[in-house]
N, C-alpha and C positions, 0 to 999 in steps of 0.2 A: 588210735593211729600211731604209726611207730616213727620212732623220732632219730630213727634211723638215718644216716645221710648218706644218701647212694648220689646223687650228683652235687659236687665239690667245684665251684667256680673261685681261683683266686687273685686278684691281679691281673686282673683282663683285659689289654687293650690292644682292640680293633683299629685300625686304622690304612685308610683307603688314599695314596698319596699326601696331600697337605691336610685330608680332612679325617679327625679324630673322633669315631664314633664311641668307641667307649676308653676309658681311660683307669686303671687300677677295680674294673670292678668285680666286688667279689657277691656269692650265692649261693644257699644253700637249698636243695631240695630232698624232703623225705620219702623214703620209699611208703608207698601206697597213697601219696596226697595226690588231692588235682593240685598244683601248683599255675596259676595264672600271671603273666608278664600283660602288661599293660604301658602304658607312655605315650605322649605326643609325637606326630610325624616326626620321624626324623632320628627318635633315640636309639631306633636302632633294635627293635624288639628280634624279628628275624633275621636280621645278622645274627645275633645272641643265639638260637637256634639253632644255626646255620654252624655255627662254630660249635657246639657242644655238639651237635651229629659228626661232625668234620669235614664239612661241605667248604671252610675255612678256615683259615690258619690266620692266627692272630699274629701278633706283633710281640704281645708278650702276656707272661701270666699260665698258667698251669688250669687243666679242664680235668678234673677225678671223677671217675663214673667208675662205681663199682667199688673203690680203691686206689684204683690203678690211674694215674697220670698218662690218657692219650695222647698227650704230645709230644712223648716221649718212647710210646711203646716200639718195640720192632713192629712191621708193617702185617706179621700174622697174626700175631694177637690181640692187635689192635682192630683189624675186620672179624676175629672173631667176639668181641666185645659188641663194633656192630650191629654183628649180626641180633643182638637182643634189644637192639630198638626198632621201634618202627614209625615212621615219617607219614605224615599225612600233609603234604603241600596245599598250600592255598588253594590253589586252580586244578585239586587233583593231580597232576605230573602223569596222566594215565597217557598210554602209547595211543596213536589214535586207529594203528594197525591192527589191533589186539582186542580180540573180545574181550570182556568185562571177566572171567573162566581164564583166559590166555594171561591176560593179565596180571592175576593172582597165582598163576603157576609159575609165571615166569621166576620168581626169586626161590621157590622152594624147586625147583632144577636147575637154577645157577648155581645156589647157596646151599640146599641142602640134601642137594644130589640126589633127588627121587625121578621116577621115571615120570615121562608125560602123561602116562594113566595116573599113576597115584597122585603125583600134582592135581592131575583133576580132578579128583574124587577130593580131595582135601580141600582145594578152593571152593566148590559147591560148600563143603561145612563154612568156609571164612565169607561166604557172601551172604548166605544161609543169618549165619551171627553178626553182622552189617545190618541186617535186616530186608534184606531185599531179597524178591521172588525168584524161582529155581531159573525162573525164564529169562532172567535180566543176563544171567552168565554166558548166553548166548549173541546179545548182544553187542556194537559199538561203543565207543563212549560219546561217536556224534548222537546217537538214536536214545541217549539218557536226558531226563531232566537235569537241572542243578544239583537236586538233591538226592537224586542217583549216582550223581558223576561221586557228590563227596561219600558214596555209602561205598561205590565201587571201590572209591581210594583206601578207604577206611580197612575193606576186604584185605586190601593188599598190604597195608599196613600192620595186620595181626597173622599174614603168613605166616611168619617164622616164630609164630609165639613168643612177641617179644615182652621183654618187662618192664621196658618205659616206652611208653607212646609220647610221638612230640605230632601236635596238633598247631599249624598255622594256620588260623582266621578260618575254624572249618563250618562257622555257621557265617560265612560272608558272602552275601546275594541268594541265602533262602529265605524263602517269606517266614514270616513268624511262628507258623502252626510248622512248616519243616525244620524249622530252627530250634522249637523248642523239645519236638521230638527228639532231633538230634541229640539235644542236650542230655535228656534220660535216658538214650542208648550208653553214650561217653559213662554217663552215672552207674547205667547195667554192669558194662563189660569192664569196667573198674573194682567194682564190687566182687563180679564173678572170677574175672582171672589176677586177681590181685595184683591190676595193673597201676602202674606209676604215672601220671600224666601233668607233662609241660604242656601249657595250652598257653600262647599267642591269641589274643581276642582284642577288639574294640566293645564286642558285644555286653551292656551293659547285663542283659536277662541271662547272660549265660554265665557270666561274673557270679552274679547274686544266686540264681539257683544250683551249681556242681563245684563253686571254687570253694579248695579250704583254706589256701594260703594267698593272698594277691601280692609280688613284687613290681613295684613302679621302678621306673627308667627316668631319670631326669638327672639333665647335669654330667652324661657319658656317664653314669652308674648306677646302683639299686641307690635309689633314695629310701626306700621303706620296705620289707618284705615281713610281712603276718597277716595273722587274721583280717576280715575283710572288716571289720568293725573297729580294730585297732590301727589299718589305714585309712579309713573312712574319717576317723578322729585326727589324721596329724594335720601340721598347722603349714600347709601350701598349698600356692594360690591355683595349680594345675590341680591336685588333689581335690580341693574343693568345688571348683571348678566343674571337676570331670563325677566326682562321686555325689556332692547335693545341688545339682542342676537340673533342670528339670526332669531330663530323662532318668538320670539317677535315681532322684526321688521316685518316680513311678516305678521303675524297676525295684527298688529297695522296697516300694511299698503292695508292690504283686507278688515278692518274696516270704515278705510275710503274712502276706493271705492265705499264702499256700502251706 
């Protein structure tokens, strides 16, 4: 894996009137890792997100993706940076007007200027590679299950062929067997399109089977960011806590069954 740093987090802090969710913190991520953000309510894992996309503007501190410091770019080149991520929201963010087809075209005829035929024809491929049937593109997103809604998202999230996917909580509310599918898709299309993935998770099975690097949130900053075995080993009491507790243990120990 290459140890590359395509997102450069320095001096970060967030803050929401009197209250200070992160404060100086800095992160690195490498191109081609799953990179995993973890932490107790409240640290603030999807703010952190939310601000490396530019969904937020921090208080202070410099965001580099790519090289390039988006806090500072002019306002075109900075949406063409953008345009090489792709967001996959918690609760999918899907239009509820817009077929699951409509949906996934919409950003490649906002962004990349193709007509409504070819959008189409190119979404059927990004839903296609989501893993969902030809027939789902027809579709609502009220007429989807849970784990259609996140495949649908997921469609729309690799439009634009982007090269870092940022993932929020995208196995939260699927049963286990969709969850852990999910999880070997993220593994596929990572593998295949030499994708870069920030994933946002509580999910301990998804930690333990596709993470390569886990950073914890404690304290408004990374308290730890490596290997899942090298934070599994440090010495606090949320850490321990959260990684040999029960559910940890089990996870950690279905991991290495497999």
């Amino acid at each position: 894996m290459s140890q590359e740093t395509i997102i450069e987090v320095r001096g970060l802090t967030n803050r929401f009137g009197s209250q200070v969710v992160h404060e100086n913190l800095d992160l690195d991520v490498h191109r081609g890792e799953i990179l995993t953000v973890v932490g107790g309510s409240g640290t603030g894992k999807s703010v952190l997100l939310r601000t490396i996309v530019g969904l937020n503007k921090p208080a202070e501190g410099s965001v580099k993706v790519f090289g390039e410091d988006l806090l500072v770019l002019p306002a075109t080149r900075r949406a063409e940076l953008e345009r090489r991520f792709g967001v996959l929201f918690q609760k999918g963010a899907l239009f509820s007007s817009l077929t699951v087809c409509e949906n996934v075209s919409l950003p490649l005829v906002e962004h990349a200027g193709l007509s409504a035929a070819d959008a189409a024809d190119l979404a059927r491929v990004k839903i296609a590679l989501a893993g969902l049937p030809p027939e789902a593109g027809a579709k609502y997103p009220s007429d989807l299950s849970g784990g259609m809604v996140k495949r649908a998202a997921l469609a729309r999230a690799l439009a634009l062929d982007p090269d870092i996917l940022f993932l929020d909580e995208p196995t939260a509310g699927l049963d286990p067997i969709g969850a852990a599918a999910f999880d070997q898709l993220i593994l596929t299309l990572r593998d295949a399109l030499g994708l870069t993935v920030f994933l946002v998770t509580h999910d301990l099975d998804t930690i333990y089977t596709i993470t390569d690097r886990v950073a914890v949130l404690s304290r408004k900053r990374v308290l730890v960011n490596d290997r899942l075995e090298a934070v599994a080993a440090t010495d606090d009491a949320w850490i321990r806590d959260y990684f040999h507790g029960p559910r940890g243990r089990a996870a950690g120990e279905a991991a290495a069954r497999q």
